[in-house]
N, C-alpha and C positions, 0 to 999 in steps of 0.2 A: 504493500500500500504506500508504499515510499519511506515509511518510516522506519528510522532504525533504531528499536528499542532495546539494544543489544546492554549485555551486565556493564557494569561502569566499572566494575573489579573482575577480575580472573577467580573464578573460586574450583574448587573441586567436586564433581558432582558425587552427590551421596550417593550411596546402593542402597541394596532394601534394608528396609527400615521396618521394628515390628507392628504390626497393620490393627492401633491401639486409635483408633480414627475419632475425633469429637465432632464427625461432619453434625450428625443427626440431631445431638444435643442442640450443637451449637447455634443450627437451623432452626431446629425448634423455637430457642429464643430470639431469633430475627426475627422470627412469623408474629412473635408474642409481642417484641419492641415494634411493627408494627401494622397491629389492633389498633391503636389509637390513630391512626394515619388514614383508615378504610374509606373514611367519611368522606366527603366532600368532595374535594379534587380527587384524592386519590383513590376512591369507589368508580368516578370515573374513568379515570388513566387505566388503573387494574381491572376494570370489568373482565375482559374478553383478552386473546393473546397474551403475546410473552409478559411474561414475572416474572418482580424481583427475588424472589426464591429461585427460577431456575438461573438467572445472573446467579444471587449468592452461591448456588451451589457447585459451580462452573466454576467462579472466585476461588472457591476452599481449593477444590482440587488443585488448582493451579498451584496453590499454596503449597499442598504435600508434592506434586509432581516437580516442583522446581526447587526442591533444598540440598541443602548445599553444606559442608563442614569449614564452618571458619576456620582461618589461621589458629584459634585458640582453642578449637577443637567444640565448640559452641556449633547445632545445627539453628541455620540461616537461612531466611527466606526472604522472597522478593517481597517489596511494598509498596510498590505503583501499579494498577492494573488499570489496563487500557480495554474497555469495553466496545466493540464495536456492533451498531448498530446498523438496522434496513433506516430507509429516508424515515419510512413512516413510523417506525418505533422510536427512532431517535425523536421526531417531532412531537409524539407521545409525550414519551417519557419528561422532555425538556419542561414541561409543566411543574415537574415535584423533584427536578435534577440536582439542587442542592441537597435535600431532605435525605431524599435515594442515597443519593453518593455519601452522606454521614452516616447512615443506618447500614449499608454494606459495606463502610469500614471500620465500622463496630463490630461486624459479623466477624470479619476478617483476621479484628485484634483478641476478639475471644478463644479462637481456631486456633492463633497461633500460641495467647498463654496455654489454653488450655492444653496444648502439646509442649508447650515449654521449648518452642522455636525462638529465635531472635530475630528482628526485621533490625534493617540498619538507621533506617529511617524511619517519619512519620508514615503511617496508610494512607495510602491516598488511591482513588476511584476518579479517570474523567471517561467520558461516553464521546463516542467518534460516530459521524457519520458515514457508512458505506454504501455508499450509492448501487453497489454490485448485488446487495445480499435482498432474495427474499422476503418480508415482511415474516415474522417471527423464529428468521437465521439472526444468530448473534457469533461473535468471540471473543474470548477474552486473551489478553495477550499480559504478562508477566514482566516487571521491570525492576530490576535492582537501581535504587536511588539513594546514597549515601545523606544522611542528616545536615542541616546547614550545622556550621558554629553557632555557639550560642544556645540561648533558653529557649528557644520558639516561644509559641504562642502556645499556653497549656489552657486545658479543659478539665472541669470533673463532672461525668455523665454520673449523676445516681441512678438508682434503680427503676424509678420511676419514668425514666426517660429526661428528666432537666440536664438541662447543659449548665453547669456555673463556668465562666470565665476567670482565668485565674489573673485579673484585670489588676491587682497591683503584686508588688513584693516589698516587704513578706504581706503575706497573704493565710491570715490568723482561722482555725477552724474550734467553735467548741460554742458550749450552752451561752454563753457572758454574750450578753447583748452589745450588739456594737463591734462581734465577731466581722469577720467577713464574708465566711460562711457560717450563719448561727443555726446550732444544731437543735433540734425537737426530740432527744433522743435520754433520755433518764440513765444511759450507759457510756454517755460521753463525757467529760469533765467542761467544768466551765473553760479553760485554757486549755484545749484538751493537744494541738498540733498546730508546726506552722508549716509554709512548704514558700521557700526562697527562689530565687533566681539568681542561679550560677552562671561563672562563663561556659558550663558542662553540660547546662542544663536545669531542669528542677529538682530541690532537694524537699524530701518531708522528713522533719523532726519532731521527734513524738515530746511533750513538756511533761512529763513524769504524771502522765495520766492515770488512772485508778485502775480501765481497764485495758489501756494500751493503744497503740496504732498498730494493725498490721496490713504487710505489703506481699500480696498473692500467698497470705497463709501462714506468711512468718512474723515474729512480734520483731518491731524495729524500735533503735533508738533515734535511728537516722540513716536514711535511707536514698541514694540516687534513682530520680523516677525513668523509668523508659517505656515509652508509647505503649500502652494498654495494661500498663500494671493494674490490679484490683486492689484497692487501700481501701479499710476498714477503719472509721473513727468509732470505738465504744461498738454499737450494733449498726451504724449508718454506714452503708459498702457505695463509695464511688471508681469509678474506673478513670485511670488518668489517660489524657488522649494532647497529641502534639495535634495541630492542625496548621 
């Protein structure tokens, strides 16, 4: 198609790998993050033809089909996927295309903690028009894309579907009103965490809370964040997202 989305590093391709797959889970809760989408636009967009579940599920795989062993012996996976569309799905789609592209790179970064892959960079989803393809042909195409310097722009998705912007630093989490993110949660501390901007990136530090921070499972004192970690304040589970 003229494009050359070729790795931007040299890696070594992995062999097999044991077939411990989070497709179906992971899927499941894309369909569930979005239920609240159904409505309106997106009851129309989705009525009939292709869906974002068969995109997502096309994504994952790409995900296992493309990893890779890093230099440090970490399995790596791509984090750019180029979607390409027929005229008429793309023109579809283009209606709820920012929405889409956040919710299938949520899928994406579940897929990959949930397998305990690495992406090097933030996920990211753009949709291409292919003038060649059938109405309900798609493909999806795989890109390694290294992280800028710097903190990017962080995200905390709760459970609920909210997006918090991680709009200053530091950037204070816990019950004490005046928080920056104020929590509703009788198991978070009033000071309960703060999460900085490094030149590395974001950091979360737990403030000697009662019941702790933890990050994909582990209790942290202090923690470097990378794109789809899952941090727990007290009982409140956000997922951290670069964008």
């Amino acid at each position: 198609m003229g494009c050359d989305h070729k790795s931007d590093r040299s890696k070594r391709t992995l062999g097999a790998l044991p077939a411990h797959y989070s497709l179906v889970v992971g899927l499941r809760r894309f369909e569930h993050r979005l239920e609240h989408l159904v409505e309106g636009t997106f009851a129309r967009v989705f009525k009939s033809g292709l869906t974002p579940l068969e995109i997502g599920r096309r994504i994952t795989r790409e995900i296992d089909a493309n990893r890779a062993v890093g230099v440090d012996g970490s399995i790596t996976v791509p984090n750019h996927f180029w979607v390409y569309l027929s005229a008429a799905d793309h023109s579809r789609f283009s209606e709820v295309e920012t929405t889409l592209s956040e919710e299938l790179a949520s899928a994406a970064r579940e897929h990959i903690r949930d397998e305990k892959y690495r992406a090097l960079g933030p996920i990211s989803i753009s949709f291409v028009e292919a003038d060649a393809y059938p109405q309900g042909a798609f493909q999806v195409q795989a890109q390694w894309r290294e992280g800028e310097t710097g903190p990017g722009t962080g995200v905390l998705r709760l459970s609920d579907g909210r997006r918090i912007a991680l709009a200053v630093s530091p950037f204070t989490v816990g019950r004490m009103v005046g928080s920056s993110m104020e929590l509703n949660d009788v198991n978070a501390s009033r000071n309960h965490a703060v999460l900085t901007a490094g030149p590395s990136g974001w950091i979360v530090t737990d403030l000697s809370s009662t019941n702790g921070t933890f990050v994909n499972g582990s209790r942290i004192g202090e923690h470097q964040l990378r794109d789809g970690d899952l941090v727990v304040f007290g009982s409140t589970q956000a997922t951290f997202e670069l964008t």
